[in-house]
C-alpha positions in Angstrom: 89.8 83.4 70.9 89.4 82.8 74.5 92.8 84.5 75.0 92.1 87.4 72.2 89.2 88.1 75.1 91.2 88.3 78.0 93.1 91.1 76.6 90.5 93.1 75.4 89.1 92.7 78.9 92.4 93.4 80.9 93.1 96.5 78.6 89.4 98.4 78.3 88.0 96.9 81.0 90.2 96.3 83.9 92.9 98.8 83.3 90.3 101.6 83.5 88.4 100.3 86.8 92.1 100.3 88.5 92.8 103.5 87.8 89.3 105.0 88.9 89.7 102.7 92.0 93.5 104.7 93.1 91.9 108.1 92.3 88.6 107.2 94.3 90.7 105.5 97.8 93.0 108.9 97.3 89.9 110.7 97.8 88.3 108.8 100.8 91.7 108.9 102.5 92.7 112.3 101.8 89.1 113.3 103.6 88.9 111.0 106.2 92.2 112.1 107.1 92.0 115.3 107.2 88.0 115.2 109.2 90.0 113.5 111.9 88.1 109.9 111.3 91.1 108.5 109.8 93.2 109.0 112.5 90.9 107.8 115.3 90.6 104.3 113.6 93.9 104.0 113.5 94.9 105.3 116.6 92.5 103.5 118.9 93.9 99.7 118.2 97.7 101.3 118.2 96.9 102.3 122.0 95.5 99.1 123.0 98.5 97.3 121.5 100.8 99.4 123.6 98.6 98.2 126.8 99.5 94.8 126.3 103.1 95.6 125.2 103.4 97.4 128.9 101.6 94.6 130.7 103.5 91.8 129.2 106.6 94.1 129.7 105.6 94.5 133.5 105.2 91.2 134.0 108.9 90.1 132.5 107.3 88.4 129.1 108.4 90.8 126.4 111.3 92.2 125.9 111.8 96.3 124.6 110.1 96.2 121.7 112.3 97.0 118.6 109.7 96.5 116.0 106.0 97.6 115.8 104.6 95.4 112.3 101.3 97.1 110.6 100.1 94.0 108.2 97.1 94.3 105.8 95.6 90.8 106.0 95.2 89.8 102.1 93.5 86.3 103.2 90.5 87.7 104.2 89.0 89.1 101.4 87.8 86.0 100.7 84.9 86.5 103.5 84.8 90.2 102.1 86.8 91.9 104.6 90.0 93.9 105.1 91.6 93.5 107.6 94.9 94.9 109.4 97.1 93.5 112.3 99.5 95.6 114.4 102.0 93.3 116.3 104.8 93.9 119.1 108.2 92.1 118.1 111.5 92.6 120.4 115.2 92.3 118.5 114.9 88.9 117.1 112.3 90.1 114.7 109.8 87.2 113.6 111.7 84.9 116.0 110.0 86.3 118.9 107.7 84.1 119.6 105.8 85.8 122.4 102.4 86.9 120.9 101.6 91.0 120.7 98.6 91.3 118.7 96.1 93.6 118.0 93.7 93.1 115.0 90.8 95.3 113.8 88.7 95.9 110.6 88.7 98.9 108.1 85.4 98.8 106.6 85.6 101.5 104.1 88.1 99.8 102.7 86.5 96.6 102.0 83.8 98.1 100.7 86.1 99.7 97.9 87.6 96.8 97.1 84.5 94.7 96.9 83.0 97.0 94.9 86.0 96.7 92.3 85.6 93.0 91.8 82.0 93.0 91.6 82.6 95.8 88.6 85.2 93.5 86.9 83.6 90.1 87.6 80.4 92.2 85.8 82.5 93.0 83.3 83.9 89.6 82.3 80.4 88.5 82.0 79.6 91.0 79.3 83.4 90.8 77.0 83.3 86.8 76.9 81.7 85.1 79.1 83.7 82.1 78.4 86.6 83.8 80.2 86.9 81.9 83.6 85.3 83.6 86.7 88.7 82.2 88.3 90.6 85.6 86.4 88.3 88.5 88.5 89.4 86.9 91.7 93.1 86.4 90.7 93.0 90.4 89.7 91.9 91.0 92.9 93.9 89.5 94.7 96.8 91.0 92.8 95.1 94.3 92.6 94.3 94.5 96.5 98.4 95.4 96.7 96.7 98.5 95.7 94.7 99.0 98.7 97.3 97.8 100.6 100.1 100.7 99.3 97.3 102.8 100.7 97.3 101.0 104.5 101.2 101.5 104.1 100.5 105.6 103.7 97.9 106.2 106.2 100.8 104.4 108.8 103.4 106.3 107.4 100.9 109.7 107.9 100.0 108.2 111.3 103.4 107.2 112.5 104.5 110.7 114.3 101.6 110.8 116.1 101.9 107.0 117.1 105.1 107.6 118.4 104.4 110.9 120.3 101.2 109.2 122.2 101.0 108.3 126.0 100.6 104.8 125.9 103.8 104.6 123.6 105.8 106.4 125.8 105.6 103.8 128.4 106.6 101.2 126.1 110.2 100.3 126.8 111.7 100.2 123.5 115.4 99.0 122.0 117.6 101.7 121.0 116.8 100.5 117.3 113.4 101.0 117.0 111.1 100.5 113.4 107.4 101.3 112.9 106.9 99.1 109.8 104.0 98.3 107.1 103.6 95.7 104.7 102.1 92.5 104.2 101.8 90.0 107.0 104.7 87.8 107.4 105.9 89.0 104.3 107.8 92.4 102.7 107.1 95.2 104.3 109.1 98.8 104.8 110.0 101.3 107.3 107.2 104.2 108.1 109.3 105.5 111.2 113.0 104.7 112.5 114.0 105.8 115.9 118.3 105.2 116.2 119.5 106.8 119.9 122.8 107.5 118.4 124.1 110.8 117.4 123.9 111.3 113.7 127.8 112.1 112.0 126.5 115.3 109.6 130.2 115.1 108.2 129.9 111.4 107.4 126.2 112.0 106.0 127.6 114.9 104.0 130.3 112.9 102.4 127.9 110.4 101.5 125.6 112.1 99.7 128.3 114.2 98.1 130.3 110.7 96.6 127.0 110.1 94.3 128.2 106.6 94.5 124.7 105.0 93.7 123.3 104.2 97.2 120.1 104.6 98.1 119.4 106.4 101.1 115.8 106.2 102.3 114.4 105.3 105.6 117.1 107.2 107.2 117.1 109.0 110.7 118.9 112.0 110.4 116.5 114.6 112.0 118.6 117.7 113.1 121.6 117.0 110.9 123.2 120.2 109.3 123.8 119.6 105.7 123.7 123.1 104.7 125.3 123.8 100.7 126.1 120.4 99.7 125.8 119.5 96.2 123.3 116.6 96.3 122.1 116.3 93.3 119.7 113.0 91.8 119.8 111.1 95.1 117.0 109.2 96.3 116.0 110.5 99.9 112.6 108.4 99.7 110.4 108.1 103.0 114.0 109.9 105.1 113.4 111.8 108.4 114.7 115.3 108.2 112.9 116.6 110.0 114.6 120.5 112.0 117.9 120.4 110.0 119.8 122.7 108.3 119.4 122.2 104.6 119.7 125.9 102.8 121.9 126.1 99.6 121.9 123.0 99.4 121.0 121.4 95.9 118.8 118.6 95.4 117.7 119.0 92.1 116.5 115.6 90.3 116.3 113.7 93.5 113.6 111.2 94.9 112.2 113.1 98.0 108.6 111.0 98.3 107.7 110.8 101.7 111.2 112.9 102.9 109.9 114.9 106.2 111.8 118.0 106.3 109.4 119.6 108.8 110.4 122.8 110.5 114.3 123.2 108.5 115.7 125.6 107.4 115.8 125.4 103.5 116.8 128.7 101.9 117.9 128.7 98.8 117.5 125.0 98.3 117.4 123.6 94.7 115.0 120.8 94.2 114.0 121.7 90.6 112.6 118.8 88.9 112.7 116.6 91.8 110.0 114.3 92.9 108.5 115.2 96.0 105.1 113.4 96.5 103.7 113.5 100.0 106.3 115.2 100.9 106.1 117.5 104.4 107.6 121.2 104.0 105.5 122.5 107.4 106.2 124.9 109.1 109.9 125.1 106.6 111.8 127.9 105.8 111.6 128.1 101.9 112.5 131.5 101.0 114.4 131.9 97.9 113.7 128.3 97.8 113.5 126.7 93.8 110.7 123.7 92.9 110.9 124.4 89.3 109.1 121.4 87.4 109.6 119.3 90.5 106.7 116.5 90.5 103.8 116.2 93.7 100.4 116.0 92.3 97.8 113.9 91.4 98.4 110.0 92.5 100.5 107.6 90.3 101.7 103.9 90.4 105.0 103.9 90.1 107.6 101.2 90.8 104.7 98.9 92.0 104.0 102.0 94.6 101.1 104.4 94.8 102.7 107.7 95.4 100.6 111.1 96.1 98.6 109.6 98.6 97.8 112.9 100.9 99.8 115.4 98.9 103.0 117.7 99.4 102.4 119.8 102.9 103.2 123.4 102.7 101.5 124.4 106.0 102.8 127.3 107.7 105.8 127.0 105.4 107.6 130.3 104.4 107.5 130.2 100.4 108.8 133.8 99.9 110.3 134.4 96.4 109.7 130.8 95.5 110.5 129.5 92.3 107.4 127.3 92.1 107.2 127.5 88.0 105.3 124.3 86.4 105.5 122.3 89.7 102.8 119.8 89.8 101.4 120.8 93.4 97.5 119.4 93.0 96.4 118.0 96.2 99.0 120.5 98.4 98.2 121.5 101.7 99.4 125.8 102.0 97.2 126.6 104.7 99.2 129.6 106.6 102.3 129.3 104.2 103.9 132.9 103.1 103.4 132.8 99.3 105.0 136.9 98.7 106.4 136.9 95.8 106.5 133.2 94.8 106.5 132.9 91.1 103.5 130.4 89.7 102.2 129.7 86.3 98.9 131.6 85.9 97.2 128.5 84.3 97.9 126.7 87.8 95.3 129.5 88.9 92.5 127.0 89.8 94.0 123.8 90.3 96.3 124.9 94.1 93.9 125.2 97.1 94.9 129.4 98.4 93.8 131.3 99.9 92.5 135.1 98.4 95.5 136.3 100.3 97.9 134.1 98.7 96.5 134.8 95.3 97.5 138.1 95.8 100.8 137.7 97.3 101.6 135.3 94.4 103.4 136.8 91.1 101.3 135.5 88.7 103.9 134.2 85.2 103.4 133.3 81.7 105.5 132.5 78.7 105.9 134.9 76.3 106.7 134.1 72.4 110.4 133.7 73.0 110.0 131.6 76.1 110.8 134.0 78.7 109.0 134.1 82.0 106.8 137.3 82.4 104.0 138.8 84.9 100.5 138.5 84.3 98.4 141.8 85.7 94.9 140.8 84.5 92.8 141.5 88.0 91.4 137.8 87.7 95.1 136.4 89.5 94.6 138.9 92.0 97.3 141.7 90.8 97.0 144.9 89.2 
C-alpha cells in the first residue's frame, strides 16, 4: 500500500512541482540576466579568482592555468544553501594540488529550491503520510541536478565575457585552455575552449561530411570556412563558430544547442528541423536562410539536460527571406534583426517578442485546404 502511495505521489505530486520549478528558474534567469544582476554576481567572484591566479602566478606557485572549474556545491543544501566554487587548475587537472579557490552564494537560487522541498515534503504529508520523510530529501537531492543544469547555463552565457575581462587577460594560461561547469569533483562539461592552434577547415570539412557517427561538440573552430557542405543530422552541441563562413551549407536535422555562430556568414543555410536551443545567431547573416520546423522554445529536459535556458538570439541578425515556418522560436531574442520578407506562421503572431516594424516586414503564412503555404493580408499581422 505504502508503495501504491509513493507512486501516486511521485506522478501527481512531484512530477508536476518539477516541471513548474524548470519553467519558474527559466524565468528568474532569463530576467536576471538580461537586467544585468545576473551577470554581476557572477562576474564579481570570477575577477577575484583571477587576482589570486596572478599573485600565485607572480610569485612562481601556479603554473598557466589550463582549466578554470565552476562546481555547484550539492552538500550544502543540507544548511539550506547553494552554493558554487570557481577553482584555478594548471595541466595536471585535479592533480594540482596548489589551492585556487573562490567560493560564493547564489541566494535566489536556494530559495527556489527550498521552496520545492518544502512543497513536496507538504505534499507527502497529505497523499500518505506513512510515506518516509527520508523520500522528499532524496528527491531533492536528485532533483537539485536541476538547478544545477541551470548554474551550467548561466556559465556557459557568462563564459565570453569571462574570458574577454581584464583581470583574465593577465592570467597566463596553457595553450589548451577549458572554462568548465559541473558538479564538484565530479562530471562536469566544457562552457568555453580556447586551442592556439590553427583550425584545418579541410580536415573539419571532411569530417562532418563522412557522417561517421562522431559527436562533435565543444569544438573550437571559430573562423573556419565550411561554406556548402552537406552536414546533415550532426550534433554540433555547445561548438564555437563563432565569424565563419557557413552559407549553403546544410544542416538540417542536426543538434545545434548552445552552437555560437555569432557574426557568420550563413546564407542559404539549411537547418530545417534542427534543434537549436539557446542557440546565438547575433549579429549573423541569415538571408535566404531556412529554419523550417527547427525546435528553440520553451525549456525541456532532455537527455538528463535542461535545454532552452535563455532562448535562440537573433539580435541584429539579418533574417531577410527567412524560411522561419513552424519554428518553435518562444523565448528568442530579435531585437535589431532584419525580418523583410521572412515567412512566419500567422498563429505564431503573439507568441515571438517584434517589434511593430518587424510585424510589418514579416510575410504573414497560413495553410490553405490542400496544404500549401499562402499570405495572410488581414491588417491585424501588419500587412495590407
Amino acid at each position: 500500500m505504502q508503495q501504491q502511495s509513493l507512486q501516486l505521489w511521485l506522478k501527481q505530486e512531484v512530477e508536476s512541482r518539477r516541471e513548474a520549478l524548470i519553467r519558474q528558474l527559466g524565468t528568474v534567469v532569463r530576467t536576471r540576466f538580461q537586467d544585468g544582476s545576473l551577470i554581476d554576481e557572477w562576474m564579481e567572484p570570477f575577477r577575484r579568482l583571477c587576482v589570486k591566479i596572478q599573485a600565485m602566478q607572480s610569485a612562481g606557485n601556479k603554473r598557466p592555468i589550463a582549466f578554470v572549474h565552476v562546481s555547484w556545491l550539492r552538500s550544502w543544501l543540507r544548511q539550506g544553501k547553494m552554493l558554487c566554487s570557481l577553482e584555478a587548475y594548471d595541466d595536471t587537472w585535479y592533480l594540482d594540488r596548489t589551492s585556487c579557490m573562490e567560493i560564493f552564494e547564489v541566494p535566489w537560487l536556494s530559495d527556489h529550491v527550498t521552496t520545492y522541498y518544502q512543497a513536496i515534503e507538504s505534499t507527502r504529508k497529505l497523499v500518505d503520510k506513512n510515506i518516509p520523510h527520508t523520500e522528499s530529501f532524496r528527491i531533492l537531492m536528485e532533483d537539485v541536478a536541476v538547478a544545477g543544469q541551470y548554474v551550467v547555463h548561466i556559465v556557459r552565457a557568462m563564459a565570453s565575457r569571462m574570458a574577454a575581462c581584464a583581470e583574465f587577460q593577465q592570467v597566463r594560461r596553457a595553450d589548451d585552455f577549458r572554462i568548465r561547469a559541473g558538479e564538484y569533483m565530479d562530471l562536469s562539461e566544457d562552457v568555453w575552449v580556447e586551442l592556439n592552434e590553427p583550425v584545418d577547415a579541410a580536415a573539419v570539412h571532411q569530417w562532418l561530411e563522412s557522417k561517421d557517427g562522431s559527436l562533435y561538440r565543444y569544438q573550437d573552430w571559430r573562423g573556419v570556412h565550411l561554406g556548402g557542405g552537406d552536414y546533415e543530422s550532426c550534433d554540433l552541441a555547445y561548438t564555437h563558430l563563432a565569424s565563419s563562413h557557413l552559407s549553403n551549407c546544410c544542416f538540417r536535422k542536426s543538434i545545434c544547442v548552445g552552437v555560437d555562430f555569432s557574426n557568420s556568414r550563413m546564407q542559404q543555410i539549411d537547418l530545417a528541423q534542427s534543434v537549436i536551443y539557446d542557440a546565438n545567431f547575433s549579429g549573423c547573416d541569415l538571408q535566404g536562410a531556412n529554419f523550417q520546423e527547427a525546435a528553440g522554445g520553451e525549456p525541456i529536459i532532455l537527455e538528463g539536460q535542461v535545454l532552452g535556458v535563455f532562448g535562440v538570439n537573433f539580435a541584429g541578425a539579418n533574417l531577410q527571406n527567412a524560411n522561419l515556418l513552424f519554428t518553435d522560436l518562444t523565448h528568442a531574442c530579435f531585437e535589431n534583426a532584419n525580418m523583410k520578407g521572412a515567412k512566419v506562421i500567422a498563429s505564431q503572431f503573439a507568441s515571438w517578442s517584434l517589434s511593430e516594424e518587424q510585424k510589418q516586414q514579416i510575410m504573414w503564412m497560413e495553410e490553405d485546404e490542400q496544404g500549401n503555404f499562402v499570405q495572410v493580408r488581414h491588417l491585424e499581422y501588419g500587412r495590407e
